[in-house]
C-alpha positions in Angstrom: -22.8 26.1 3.2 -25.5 23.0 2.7 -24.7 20.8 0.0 -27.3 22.3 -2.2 -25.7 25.5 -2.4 -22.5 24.4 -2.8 -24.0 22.2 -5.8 -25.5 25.5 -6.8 -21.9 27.2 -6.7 -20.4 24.3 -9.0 -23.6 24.7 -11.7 -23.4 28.6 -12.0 -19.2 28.0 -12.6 -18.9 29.4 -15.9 -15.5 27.5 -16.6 -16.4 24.0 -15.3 -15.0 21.2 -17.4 -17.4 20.2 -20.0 -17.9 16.5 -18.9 -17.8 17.9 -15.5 -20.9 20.1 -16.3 -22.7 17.4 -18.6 -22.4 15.1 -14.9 -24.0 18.1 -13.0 -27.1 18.5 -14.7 -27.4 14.6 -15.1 -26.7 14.4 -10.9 -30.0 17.5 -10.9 -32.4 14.3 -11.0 -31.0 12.5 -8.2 -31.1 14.1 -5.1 -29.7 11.7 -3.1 -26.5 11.1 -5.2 -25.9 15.2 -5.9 -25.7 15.2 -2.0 -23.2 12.1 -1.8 -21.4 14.0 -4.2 -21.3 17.5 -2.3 -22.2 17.1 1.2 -18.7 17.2 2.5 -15.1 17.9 0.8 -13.0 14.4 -0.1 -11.5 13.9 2.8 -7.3 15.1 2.3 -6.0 12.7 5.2 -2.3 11.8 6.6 -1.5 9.4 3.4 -3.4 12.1 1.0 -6.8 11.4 -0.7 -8.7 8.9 -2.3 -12.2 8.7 -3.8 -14.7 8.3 -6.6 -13.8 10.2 -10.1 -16.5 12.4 -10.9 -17.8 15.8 -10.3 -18.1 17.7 -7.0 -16.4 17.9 -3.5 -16.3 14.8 -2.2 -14.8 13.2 -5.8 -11.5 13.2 -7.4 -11.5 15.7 -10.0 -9.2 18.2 -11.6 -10.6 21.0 -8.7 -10.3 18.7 -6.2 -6.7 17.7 -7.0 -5.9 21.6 -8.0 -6.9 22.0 -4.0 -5.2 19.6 -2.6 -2.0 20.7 -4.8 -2.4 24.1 -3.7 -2.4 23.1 0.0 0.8 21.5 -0.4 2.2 24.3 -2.3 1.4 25.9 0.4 3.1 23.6 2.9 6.1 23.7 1.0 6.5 27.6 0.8 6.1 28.0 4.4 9.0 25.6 4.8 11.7 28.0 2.9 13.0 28.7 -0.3 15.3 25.6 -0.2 11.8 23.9 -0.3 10.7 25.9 -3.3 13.7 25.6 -5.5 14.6 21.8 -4.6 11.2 21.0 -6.0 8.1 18.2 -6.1 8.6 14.7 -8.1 5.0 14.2 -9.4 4.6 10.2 -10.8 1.1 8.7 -12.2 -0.2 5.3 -13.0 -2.6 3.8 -15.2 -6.1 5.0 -14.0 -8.6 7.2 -15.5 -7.6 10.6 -15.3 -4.4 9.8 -13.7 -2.0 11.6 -16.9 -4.6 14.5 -16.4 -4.4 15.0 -12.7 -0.8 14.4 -12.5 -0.8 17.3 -15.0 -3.0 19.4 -12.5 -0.9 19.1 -9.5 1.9 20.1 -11.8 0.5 23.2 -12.9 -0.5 24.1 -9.4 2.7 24.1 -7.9 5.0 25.6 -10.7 2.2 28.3 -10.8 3.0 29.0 -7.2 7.2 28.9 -8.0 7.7 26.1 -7.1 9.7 23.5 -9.4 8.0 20.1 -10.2 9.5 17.3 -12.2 6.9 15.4 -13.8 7.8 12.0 -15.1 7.3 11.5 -18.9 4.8 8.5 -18.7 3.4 6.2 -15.8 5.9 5.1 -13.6 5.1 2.9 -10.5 4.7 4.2 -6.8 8.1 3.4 -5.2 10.0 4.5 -8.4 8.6 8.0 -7.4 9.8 7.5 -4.1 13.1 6.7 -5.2 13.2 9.5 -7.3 12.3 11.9 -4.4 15.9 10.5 -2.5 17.7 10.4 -5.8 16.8 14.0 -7.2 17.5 15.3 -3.5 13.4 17.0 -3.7 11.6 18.0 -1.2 8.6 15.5 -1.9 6.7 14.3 -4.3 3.2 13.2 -5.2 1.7 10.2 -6.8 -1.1 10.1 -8.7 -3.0 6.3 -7.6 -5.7 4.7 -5.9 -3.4 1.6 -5.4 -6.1 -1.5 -6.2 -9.1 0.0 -5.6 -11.8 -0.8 -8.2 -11.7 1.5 -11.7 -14.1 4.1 -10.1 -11.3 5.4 -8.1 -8.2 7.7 -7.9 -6.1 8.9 -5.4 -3.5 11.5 -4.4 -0.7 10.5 -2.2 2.0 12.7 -0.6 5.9 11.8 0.0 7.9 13.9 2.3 11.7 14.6 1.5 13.4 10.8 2.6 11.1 9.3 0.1 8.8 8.2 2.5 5.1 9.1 3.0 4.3 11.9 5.7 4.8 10.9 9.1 1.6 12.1 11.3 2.8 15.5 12.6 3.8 16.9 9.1 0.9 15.2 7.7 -1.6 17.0 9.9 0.2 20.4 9.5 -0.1 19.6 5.7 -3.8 19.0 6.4 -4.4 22.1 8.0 -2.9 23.9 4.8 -5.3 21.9 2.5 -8.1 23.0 4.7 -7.2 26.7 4.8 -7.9 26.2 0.9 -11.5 28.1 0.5 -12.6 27.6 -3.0 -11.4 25.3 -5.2 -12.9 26.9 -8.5 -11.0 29.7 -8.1 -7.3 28.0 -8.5 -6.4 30.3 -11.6 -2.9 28.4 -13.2 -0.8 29.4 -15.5 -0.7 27.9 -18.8 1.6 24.6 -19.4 3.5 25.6 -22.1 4.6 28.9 -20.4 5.6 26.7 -17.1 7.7 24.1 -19.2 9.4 27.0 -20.6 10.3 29.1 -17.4 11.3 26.0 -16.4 9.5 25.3 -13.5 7.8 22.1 -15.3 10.2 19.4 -15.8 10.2 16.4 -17.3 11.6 13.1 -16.2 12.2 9.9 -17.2 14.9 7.2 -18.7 17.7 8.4 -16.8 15.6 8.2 -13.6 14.6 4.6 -14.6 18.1 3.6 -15.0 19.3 4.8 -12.0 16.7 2.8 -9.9 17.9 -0.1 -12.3 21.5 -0.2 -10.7 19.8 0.1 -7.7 17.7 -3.0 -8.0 20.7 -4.7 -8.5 22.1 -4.0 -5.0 19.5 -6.2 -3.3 20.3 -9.7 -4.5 21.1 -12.3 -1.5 22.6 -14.7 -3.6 23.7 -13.5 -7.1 25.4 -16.9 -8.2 21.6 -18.5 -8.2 21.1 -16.6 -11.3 23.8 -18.4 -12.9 23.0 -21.7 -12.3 19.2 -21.5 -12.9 18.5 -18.4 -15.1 16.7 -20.8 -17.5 14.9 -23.2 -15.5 13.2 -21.4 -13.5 9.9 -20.3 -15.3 8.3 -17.3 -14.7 4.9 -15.9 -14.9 4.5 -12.4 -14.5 1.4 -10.3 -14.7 1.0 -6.5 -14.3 -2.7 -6.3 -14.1 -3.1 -3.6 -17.2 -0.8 -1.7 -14.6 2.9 0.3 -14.1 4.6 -3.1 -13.4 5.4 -4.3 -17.0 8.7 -2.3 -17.8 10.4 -1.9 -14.3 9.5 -5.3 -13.3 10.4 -7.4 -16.8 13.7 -5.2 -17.2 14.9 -6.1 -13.4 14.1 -9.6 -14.1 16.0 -9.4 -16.7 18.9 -7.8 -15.4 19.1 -10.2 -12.7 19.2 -13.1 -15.2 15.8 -14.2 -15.7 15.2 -15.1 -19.0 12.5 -17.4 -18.8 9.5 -14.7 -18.3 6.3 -15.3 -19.5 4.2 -11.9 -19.2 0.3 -12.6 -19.5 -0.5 -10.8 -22.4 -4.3 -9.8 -22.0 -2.9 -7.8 -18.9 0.6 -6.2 -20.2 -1.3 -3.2 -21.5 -1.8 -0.7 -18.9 -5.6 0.3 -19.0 -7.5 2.5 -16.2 -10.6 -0.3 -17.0 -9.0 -3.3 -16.0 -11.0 -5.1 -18.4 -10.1 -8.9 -17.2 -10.7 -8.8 -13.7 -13.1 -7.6 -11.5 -10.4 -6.1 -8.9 -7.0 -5.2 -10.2 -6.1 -6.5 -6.4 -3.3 -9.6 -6.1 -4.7 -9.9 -2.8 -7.7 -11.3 -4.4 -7.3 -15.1 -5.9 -9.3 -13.9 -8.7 -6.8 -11.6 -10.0 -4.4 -14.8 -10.5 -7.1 -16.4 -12.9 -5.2 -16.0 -16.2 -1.5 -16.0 -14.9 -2.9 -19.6 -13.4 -3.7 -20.3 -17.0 -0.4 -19.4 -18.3 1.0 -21.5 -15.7 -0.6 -24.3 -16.9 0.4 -23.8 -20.0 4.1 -23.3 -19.6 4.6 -25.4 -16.8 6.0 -22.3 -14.7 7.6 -22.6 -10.8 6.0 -19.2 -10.3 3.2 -16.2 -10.7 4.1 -12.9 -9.7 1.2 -10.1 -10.0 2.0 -6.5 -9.6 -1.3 -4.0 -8.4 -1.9 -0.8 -10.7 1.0 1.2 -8.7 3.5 -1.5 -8.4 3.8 -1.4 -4.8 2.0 -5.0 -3.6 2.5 -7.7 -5.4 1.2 -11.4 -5.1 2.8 -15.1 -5.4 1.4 -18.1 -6.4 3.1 -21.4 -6.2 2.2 -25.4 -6.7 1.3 -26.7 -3.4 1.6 -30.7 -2.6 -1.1 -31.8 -5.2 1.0 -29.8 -7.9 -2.3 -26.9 -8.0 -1.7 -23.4 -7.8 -1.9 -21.4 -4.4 -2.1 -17.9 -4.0 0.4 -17.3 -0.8 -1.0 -14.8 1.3 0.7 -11.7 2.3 1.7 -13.1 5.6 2.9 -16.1 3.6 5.1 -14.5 1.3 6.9 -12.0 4.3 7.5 -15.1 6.0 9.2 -16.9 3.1 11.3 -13.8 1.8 12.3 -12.7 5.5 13.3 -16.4 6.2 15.7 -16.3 2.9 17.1 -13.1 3.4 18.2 -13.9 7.1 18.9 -17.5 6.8 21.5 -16.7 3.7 23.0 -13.7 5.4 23.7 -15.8 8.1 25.4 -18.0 6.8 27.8 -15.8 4.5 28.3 -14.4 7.7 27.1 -10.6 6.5 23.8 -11.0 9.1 24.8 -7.1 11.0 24.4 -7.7 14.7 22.1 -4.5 14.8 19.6 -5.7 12.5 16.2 -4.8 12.7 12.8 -6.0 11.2 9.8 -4.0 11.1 6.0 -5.0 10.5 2.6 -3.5 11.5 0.2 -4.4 14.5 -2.1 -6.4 11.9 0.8 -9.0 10.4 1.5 -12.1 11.2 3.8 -12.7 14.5 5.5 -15.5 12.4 7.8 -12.5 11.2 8.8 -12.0 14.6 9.6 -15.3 15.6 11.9 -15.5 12.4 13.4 -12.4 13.1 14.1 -13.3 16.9 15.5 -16.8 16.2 18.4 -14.5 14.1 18.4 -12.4 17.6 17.6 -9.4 15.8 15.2 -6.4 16.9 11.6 -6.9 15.8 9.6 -3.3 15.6 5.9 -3.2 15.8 4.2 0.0 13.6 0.5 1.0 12.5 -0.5 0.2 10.0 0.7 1.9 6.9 3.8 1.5 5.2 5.1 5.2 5.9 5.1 4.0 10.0 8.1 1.5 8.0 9.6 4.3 6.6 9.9 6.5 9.9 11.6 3.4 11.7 14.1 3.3 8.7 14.6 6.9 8.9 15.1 7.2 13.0 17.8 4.1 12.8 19.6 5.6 10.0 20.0 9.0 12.0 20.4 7.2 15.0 22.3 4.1 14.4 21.4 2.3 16.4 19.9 -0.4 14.5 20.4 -1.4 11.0 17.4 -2.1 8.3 16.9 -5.6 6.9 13.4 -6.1 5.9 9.9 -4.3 6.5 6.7 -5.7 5.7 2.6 -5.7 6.1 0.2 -8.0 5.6 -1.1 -6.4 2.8 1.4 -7.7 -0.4 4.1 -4.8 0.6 7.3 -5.8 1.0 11.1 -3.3 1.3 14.2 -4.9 0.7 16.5 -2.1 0.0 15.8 1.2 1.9 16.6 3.2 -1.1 12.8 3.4 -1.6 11.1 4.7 1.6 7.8 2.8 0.7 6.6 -0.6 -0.3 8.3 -1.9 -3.4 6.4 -4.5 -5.4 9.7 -4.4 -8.1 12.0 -5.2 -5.7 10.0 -8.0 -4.3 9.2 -9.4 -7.5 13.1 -9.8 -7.7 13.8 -11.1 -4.8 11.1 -13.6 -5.0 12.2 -14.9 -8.5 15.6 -15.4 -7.1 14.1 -17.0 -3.4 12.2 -19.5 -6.1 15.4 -19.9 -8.0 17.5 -20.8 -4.8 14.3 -23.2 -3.3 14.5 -25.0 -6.8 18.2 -25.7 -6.7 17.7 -27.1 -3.3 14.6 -29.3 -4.4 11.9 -28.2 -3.0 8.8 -25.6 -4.2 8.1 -22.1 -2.4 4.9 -24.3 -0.9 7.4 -26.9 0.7 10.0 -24.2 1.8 6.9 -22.9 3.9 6.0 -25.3 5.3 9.5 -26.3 6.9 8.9 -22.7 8.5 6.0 -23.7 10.0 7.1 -27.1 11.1 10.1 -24.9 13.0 8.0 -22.1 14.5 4.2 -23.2 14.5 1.5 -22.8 11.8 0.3 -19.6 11.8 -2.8 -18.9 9.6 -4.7 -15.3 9.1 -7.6 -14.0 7.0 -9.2 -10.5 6.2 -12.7 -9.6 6.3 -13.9 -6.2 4.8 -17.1 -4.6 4.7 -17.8 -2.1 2.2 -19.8 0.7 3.4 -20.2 4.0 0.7 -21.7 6.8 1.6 -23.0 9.0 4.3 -24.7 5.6 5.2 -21.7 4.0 5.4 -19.5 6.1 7.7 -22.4 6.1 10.3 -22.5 2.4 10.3 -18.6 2.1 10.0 -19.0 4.2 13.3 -21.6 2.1 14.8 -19.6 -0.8 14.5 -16.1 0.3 16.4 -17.9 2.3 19.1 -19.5 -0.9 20.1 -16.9 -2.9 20.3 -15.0 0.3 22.2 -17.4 0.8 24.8 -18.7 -3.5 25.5 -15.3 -5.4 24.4 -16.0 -9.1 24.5 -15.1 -10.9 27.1 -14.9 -14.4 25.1 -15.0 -15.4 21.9 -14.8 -19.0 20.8 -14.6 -20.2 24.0 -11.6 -18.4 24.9 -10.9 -15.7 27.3 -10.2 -12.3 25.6 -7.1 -11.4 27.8 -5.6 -8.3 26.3 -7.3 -5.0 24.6 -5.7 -2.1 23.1 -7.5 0.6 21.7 -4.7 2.4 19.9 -6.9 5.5 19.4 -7.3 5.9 23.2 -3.5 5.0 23.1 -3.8 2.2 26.1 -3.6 -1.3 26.5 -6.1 -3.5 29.1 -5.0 -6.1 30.4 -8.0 -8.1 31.1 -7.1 -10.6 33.7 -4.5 -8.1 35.8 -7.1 -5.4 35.4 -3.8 -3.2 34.7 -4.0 -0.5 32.1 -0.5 0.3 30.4 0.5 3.4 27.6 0.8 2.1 23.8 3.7 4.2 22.8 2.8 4.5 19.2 0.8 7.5 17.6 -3.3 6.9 18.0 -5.4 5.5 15.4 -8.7 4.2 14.9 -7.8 0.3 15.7 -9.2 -2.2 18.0 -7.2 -5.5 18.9 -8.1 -8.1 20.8 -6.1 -11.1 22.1 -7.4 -14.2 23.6 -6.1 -16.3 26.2 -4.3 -19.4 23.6 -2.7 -15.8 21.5 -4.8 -15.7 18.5 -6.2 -12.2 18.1 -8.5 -10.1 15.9 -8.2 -6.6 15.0 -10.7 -3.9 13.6 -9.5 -1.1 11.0 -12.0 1.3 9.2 -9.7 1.6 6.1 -7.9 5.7 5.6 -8.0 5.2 1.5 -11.7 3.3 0.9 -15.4 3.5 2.4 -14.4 -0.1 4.4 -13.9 -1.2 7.7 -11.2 -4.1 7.9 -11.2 -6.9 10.6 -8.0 -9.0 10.8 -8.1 -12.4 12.3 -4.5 -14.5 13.2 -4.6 -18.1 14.9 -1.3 -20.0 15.6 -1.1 -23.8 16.8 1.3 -26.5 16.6 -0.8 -28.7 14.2 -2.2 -27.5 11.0 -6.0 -28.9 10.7 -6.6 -27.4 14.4 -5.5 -23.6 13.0 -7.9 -23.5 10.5 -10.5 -25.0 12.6 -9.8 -22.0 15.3 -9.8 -19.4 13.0 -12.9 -20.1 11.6 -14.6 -20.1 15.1 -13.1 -16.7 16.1 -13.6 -14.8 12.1 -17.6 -16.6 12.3 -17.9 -15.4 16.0 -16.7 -11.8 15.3 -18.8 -10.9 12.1 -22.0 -12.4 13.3 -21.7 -9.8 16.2 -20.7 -7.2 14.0 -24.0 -8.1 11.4 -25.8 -7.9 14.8 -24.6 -4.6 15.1 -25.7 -3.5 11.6 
């Protein structure tokens, strides 16, 4: 079916959503955007879906989600009855439409039997996941685009351990999705009557309690609160997000009393009306909080994204400004504090292991190593985390200490199967609280890392590509690089490629091709000969393609310098390429 009939199909709808409708006939003059809105369905990938609210296929809207709910009704039918009656935890966060969709996909699968505990108000990402563990379910489903700009929302999918599908049950889930013909003709039965055969049910303060006591199991050092509780001053931002309660009630229940939240964003608002991308990865986003650092002379700024599931740090660096740590930064720091206190109460397990993905820094790993503890490599994605937790749990053959990703997610405790911005707004408070007591800022307690394992520095570059346009050119850009890998960049030998989609690594100077014993992706890295690398990503949640850069040297000024050859080097061949 063309996109023109399917548009037709959508206009001669007799039930379609009013505002729905009233976008329709506005999309009639505008050819070009009616077919970026139908040409193909929005994509329902391993993590779930994410895209544009508005009308048609290829937008998040309540048919869209009704589809994509059915699907996984379907998926959890054909896994049993056990499936069926122990249920879906469906969560939501602040965005535009988010209460309404999370509504949908409630409807959708109590209409098909199956049991779905829908929390009572927004609730951040790895509450839900913790919810699916605690309530014993057999998934769940969270309503979020993460940080993507207010345009958006997304759909994500948990399996039964908490954790987001792992690739063979998310392709099987897919497949389901797909077998899903007509989303217009999802008939539901009314909410009232659902709630009352109780197959909708609602959740909430006992849930948030629970993950409470929880949060309280991860402290490293518990006496810190006690001797700084008040001195330590706190700046906490939520970024008109789900971060406000969870994250100011664990604060305080670890001692913290010195919070300051930044009022213009405590409100949770699907606009974001003070910044122009609800993102802590951007410094931009740390504009106010750096204000109300000012004014209250605070040792820290914490800044949770729309889901709570990255968050950001800022501390004084030696001039006494604020710095934004990067993502890298702040693994480094909290891995460091958790393994350098374990060790010396002596509770360091033997077994430990630390995971992180392909595109983080190898500072982690050096950390980790010194400790003599396993380091595991994943894709990126935080659910490749949660599979490594799983396997060693089962197995036993290693323990779980810490997984991170470049990216602002952090896991302390493994009670959440996905990337918890609560937890590591905790930890971090009580890292800043233990720094301070021994004199020194977050800023000086990195840099005695890199003074003891090398400076490491790493940037992000993204290109935002929408549209039909925009996958073509995303294309473009990684078959080149595929099929002619460079041979140098900034005067140094490109020694090692990996293709991780082909699922083999070339060695370049051996001329030896060897397995890469992880499951394929679209990725391309590529290390040179002094071990700095670069890495291309097209993102799985947002019309971008990613590329990663990562230089380490012994001497500060020379591992800027580098990576600013290689990152200038790479995207003037990739604008080349455009």
């Amino acid at each position: 079916m063309s996109w023109k009939e399917t548009y037709q199909k959508w206009n001669q709808f007799e039930k379609l959503e009013p505002e729905l409708k009233e976008e329709l006939v506005a999309l009639s003059a505008d050819d070009k955007a009616a077919e970026d809105a139908f040409y193909k369905e929005l994509e329902f990938g391993t993590g779930g879906m994410r895209g544009e609210i508005g009308v048609g296929t290829n937008r998040m809207n309540v048919y869209t989600v009704r589809k994509a709910s059915q699907g996984f009704a379907d998926f959890i039918k054909a896994a049993g009855e056990e499936a069926v009656t122990q249920g879906i935890v469906i969560a939501h966060d602040s965005r535009h439409f988010s209460p309404e969709f999370a509504l949908e996909a409630a409807k959708t699968l109590a209409s098909n039997g199956i049991k779905a505990y829908l929390f009572d108000g927004l609730r951040p990402t790895p509450e839900l996941s913790f919810t699916v563990r605690e309530l014993r379910a057999a998934g769940g489903i969270v309503i979020t685009a993460s940080h993507n700009p207010p345009e958006y929302n997304g759909y994500k999918v948990y399996g039964n351990d908490g954790g987001q599908l792992p690739p063979k049950e998310a392709d099987e889930l897919v497949s389901y999705v797909d077998q899903v013909e007509d989303e217009l003709s999802i008939v539901l039965e009314a909410e009232e009557v659902l709630r009352a055969n109780g197959l909708i049910v609602r959740v909430g303060e006992q849930i948030d309690d629970a993950y409470q006591e929880k949060l309280k199991t991860i402290r490293v050092l518990p006496a810190i609160q006690d001797e700084l509780q008040d001195s330590l001053k706190i700046v906490f931002t939520p970024l008109h997000g789900t971060g406000l309660v969870p994250v100011t009630v664990g604060l305080k229940n670890y001692g913290f009393e010195n919070v300051t939240v930044v009022e213009e964003q405590a409100k949770p608002d699907g606009a974001f009306p003070t910044v122009s991308s609800p993102n802590p990865e951007e410094h931009a986003a740390f504009e106010l909080a750096i204000e109300y650092g000012n004014r209250v002379d605070a040792d820290v700024l914490l800044a949770t994204d729309p889901d709570a599931d990255r968050v950001g740090v800022a501390t004084r660096d030696a001039s006494g400004e604020w710095t934004v740590l990067t993502g890298n930064q702040t693994g480094a720091l909290l891995l460091d504090y958790i393994l350098s206190q374990k060790s010396a109460q002596g509770t360091l397990p033997a077994n430990g292991f630390v995971a992180k993905t392909i595109v983080t820094s190898e500072l982690g790993a050096l950390i980790a190593r010194h400790y003599n503890l396993h380091v595991e490599n994943t894709l990126t994605g935080f659910k490749f985390i949660g599979e490594k937790i799983k396997q060693y749990n089962a197995s036993g053959e290693y323990e779980y200490l810490f997984g991170y990703e470049e990216s602002y997610g952090y896991l302390i405790g493994d009670f959440c199967r996905d990337k918890d911005a609560v937890q590591a707004c905790l930890l971090a408070a009580e890292m800043a609280a233990y720094h301070k007591k021994e004199g020194r800022t977050l800023y000086e307690a990195l840099q005695a890392i890199y003074e003891q394992f090398g400076y490491f520095e790493e940037s992000l570059r993204s290109l935002t590509l929408k549209g039909k346009d925009g996958v073509e050119q995303i294309g473009r850009i990684m078959n080149t690089f595929r099929e002619n890998p460079p041979k140098q960049v900034a005067g140094e030998k490109v020694v090692l490629f990996e293709d991780y989609d082909a699922s083999m690594a070339h060695d370049l100077i051996q001329h030896k091709p060897s397995p890469i014993n992880l499951p394929k992706s679209n990725v391309l890295k590529f290390t040179l000969e002094d071990g700095s690398w670069f890495c291309l990503r097209p993102s799985g949640t947002e019309p971008k393609i990613k590329f990663y850069f990562s230089v380490t040297s012994p001497d500060a000024a020379d591992t800027t310098r580098k990576r600013q050859l290689i990152e200038d080097e790479v995207m003037q061949e990739v604008e080349q390429i455009q």
